[in-house]
C-alpha positions in Angstrom: 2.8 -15.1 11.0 5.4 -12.4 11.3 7.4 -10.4 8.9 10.7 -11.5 8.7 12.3 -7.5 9.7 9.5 -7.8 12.7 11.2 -6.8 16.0 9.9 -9.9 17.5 11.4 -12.1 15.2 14.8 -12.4 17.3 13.1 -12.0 20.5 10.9 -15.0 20.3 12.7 -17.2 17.5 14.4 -20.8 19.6 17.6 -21.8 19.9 16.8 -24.4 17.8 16.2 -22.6 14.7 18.2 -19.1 15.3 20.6 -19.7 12.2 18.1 -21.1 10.1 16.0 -17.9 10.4 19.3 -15.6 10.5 19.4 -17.4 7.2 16.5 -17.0 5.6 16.2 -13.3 6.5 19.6 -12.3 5.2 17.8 -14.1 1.5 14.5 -12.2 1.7 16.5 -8.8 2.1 17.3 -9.2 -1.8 13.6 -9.2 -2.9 11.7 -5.7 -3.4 8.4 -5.4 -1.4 6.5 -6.0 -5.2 8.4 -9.4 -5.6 7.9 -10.2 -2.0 4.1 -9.8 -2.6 3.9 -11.2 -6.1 0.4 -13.8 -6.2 2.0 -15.7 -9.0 5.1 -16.5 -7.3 6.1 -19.6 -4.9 5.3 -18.8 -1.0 8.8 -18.8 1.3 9.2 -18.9 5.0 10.5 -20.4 8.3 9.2 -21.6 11.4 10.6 -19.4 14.2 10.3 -22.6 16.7 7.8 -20.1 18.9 4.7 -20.6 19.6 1.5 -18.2 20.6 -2.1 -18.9 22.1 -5.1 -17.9 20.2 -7.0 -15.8 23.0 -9.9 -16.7 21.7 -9.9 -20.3 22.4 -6.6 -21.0 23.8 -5.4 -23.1 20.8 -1.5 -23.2 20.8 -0.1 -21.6 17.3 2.9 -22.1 15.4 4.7 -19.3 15.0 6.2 -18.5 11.3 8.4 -15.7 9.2 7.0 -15.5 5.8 8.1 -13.2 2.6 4.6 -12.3 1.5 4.3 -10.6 5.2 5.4 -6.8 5.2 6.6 -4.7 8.0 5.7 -1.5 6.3 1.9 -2.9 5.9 -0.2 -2.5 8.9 1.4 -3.9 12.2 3.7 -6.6 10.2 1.9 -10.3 12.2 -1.0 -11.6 10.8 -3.7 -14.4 12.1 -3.3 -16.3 8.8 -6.2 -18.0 7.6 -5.5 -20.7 5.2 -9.1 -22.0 4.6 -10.0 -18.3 3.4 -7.1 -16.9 1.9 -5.7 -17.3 -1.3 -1.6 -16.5 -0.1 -1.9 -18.3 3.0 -3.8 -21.5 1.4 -0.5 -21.5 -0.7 1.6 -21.1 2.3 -0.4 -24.2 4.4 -0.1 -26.0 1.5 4.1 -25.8 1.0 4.8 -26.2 4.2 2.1 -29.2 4.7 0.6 -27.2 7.4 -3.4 -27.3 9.1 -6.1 -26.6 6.9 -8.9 -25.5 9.1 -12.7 -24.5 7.3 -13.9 -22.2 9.5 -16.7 -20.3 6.9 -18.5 -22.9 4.9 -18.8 -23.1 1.1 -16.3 -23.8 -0.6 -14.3 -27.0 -1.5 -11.0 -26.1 0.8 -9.6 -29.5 -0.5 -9.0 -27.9 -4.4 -8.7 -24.0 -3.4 -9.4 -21.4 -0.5 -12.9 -20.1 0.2 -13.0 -16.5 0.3 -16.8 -15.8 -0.3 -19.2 -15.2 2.9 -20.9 -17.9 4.0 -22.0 -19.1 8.0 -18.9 -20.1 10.5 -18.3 -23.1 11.4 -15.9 -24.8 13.8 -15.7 -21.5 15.7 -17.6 -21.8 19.2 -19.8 -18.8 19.6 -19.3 -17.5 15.8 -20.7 -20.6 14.8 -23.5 -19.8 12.2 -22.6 -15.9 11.9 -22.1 -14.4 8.3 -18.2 -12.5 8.2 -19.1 -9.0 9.0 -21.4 -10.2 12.2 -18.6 -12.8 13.0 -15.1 -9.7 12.8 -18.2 -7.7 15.1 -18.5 -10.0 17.6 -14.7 -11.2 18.2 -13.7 -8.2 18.4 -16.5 -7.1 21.1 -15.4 -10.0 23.1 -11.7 -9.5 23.0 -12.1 -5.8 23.7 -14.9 -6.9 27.1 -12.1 -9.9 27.8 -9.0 -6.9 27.6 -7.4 -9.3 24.8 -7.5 -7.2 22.4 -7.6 -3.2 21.0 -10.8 -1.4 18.7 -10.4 -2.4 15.3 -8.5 -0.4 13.3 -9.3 0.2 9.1 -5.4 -0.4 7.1 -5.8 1.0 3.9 -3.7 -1.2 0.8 -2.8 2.6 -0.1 0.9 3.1 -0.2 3.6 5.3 -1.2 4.0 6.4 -4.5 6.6 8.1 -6.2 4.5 10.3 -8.6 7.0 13.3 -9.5 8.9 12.4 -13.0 12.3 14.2 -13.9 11.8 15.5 -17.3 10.2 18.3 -19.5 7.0 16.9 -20.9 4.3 16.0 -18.7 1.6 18.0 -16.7 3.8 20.7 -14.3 2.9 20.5 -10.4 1.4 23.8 -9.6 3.5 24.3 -6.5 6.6 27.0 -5.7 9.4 26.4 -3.2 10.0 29.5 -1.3 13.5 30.7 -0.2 12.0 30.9 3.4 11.8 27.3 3.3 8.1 27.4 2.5 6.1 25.6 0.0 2.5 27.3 -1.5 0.3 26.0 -4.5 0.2 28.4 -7.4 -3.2 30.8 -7.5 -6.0 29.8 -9.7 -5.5 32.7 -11.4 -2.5 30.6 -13.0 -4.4 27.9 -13.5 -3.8 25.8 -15.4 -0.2 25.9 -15.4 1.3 25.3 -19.0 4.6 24.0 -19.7 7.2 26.8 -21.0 7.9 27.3 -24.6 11.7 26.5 -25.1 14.1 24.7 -28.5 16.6 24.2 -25.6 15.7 20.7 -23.8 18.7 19.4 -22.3 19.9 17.6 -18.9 20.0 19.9 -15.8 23.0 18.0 -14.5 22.0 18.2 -11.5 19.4 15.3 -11.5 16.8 17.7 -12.0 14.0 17.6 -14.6 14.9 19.9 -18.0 12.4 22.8 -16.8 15.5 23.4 -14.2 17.2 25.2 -17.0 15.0 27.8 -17.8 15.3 30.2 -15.2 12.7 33.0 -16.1 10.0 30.4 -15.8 11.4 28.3 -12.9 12.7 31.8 -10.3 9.7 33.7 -9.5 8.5 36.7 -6.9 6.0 36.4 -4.3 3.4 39.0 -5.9 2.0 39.9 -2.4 4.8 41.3 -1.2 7.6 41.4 -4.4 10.7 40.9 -2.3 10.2 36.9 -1.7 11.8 34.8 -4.5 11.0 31.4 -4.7 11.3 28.4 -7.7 8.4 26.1 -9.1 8.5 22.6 -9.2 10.5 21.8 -11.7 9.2 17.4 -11.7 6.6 16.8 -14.1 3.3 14.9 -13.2 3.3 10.9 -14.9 1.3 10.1 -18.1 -0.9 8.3 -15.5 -2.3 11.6 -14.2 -3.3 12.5 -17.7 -4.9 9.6 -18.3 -6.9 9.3 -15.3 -8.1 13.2 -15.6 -8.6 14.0 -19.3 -12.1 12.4 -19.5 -13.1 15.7 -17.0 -11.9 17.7 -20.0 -14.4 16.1 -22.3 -17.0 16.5 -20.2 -15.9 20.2 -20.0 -16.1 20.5 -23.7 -19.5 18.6 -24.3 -21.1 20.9 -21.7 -20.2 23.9 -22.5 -19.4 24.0 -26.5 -21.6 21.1 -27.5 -24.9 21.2 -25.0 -26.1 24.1 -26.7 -26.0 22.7 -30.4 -27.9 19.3 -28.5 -30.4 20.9 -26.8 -31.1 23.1 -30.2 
């Protein structure tokens, strides 16, 4: 399964089905990466008329474009797994494609199986538990030259976290005029929002704080010639929230331990 802005897709895509896929593609490029991936919503895609050979037992594979399949995640082609995966159970089951159990369990005729359980139907897996089973293909493809060392691809991904506007939690960093960035001392720490009546649009698409210059333009203290501005984005009510239980903890140890322990 391939993303459809994969740089194979053109390469290996038929005759046959050329303007089909041309098709399809030019569709998907009006869906975010969030609708794309969306569990709730109906699986799309296209068979590229390409085949590929599963080196582990020579089994010829269909190839297909689907939505739910990102470029920007890991290598953009997946070995999908219909059996064991909820998005690609969907997928096999729109496009009326093999169903194969290959981990027993489950009921694959009602829902994908994605607990552990023994393999089945897979040659020299057969009877292995997942994490023994990933262990050994891998060994094998890597003794057979098939195949690189596993590599981990974390779900973490980009995340705009700067907001543009005068209340939230400051980012502790200043911009120097050499083109430098540097984190603020701890000595400044923590750094608290500037006192001001006047909260209005920078105009320049910058957050308020931009507008109030004697807290925004500092001096390098080391040497007192290098200016230099603070970040003038604020920090999202999520980092709040995910930080101010460390304050309470703060609080009960050092104000309120003494009063427990008396």
């Amino acid at each position: 399964m391939l993303a459809p802005e994969h740089a194979l897709v053109e390469k290996i895509t038929s005759d046959a089905q050329k303007e089909a896929v041309k098709a399809y593609i030019k569709e998907i490029q009006s869906k975010s990466d969030l609708e794309r991936t969306d569990l709730a919503k109906k699986k799309t895609g296209i068979f590229t008329g390409a085949y590929a050979i599963n080196p582990l037992n020579g089994e010829k594979m269909p190839i297909w474009i689907a939505d739910y399949v990102l470029a920007t995640y890991g290598t953009g082609a997946i070995m999908a797994v219909p059996a064991h995966d909820e998005r690609d159970y969907e997928f096999a089951k729109t496009f009326d494609l093999p169903i194969k159990e290959v981990v027993e369990g489950g009921d694959i005729e009602k829902e994908a199986y994605t607990g552990d359980g023994k393999h089945i139907n897979s040659d020299f897996l057969n009877g292995l538990g997942k994490e023994e089973a990933i262990e050994k293909a891998i060994a094998w493809l890597e003794e057979h030259q098939k195949g690189e060392k596993k590599k981990v691809t974390y779900r973490l991904r980009d995340w705009l976290f700067s907001r543009q506007r005068y209340w939230g939690e400051p980012i502790p960093i200043i911009h120097w005029e050499d083109g430098t960035s540097s984190a603020v001392s701890e000595e400044e720490l923590p750094l608290i929002l500037p006192k001001t009546t006047e909260i209005k649009p920078s105009g320049t698409g910058e957050s308020p704080l931009a507008n109030i210059k004697d807290w925004v333009e500092v001096v390098d203290p080391v040497t007192g010639k290098k200016k230099g501005r603070r970040e003038t984005n604020t920090m999202p009510q999520w980092a709040g929230s995910c930080w101010y239980f460390y304050v309470i903890l703060i609080l009960i140890t050092q104000k309120s331990l003494p009063l427990l322990k008396s």
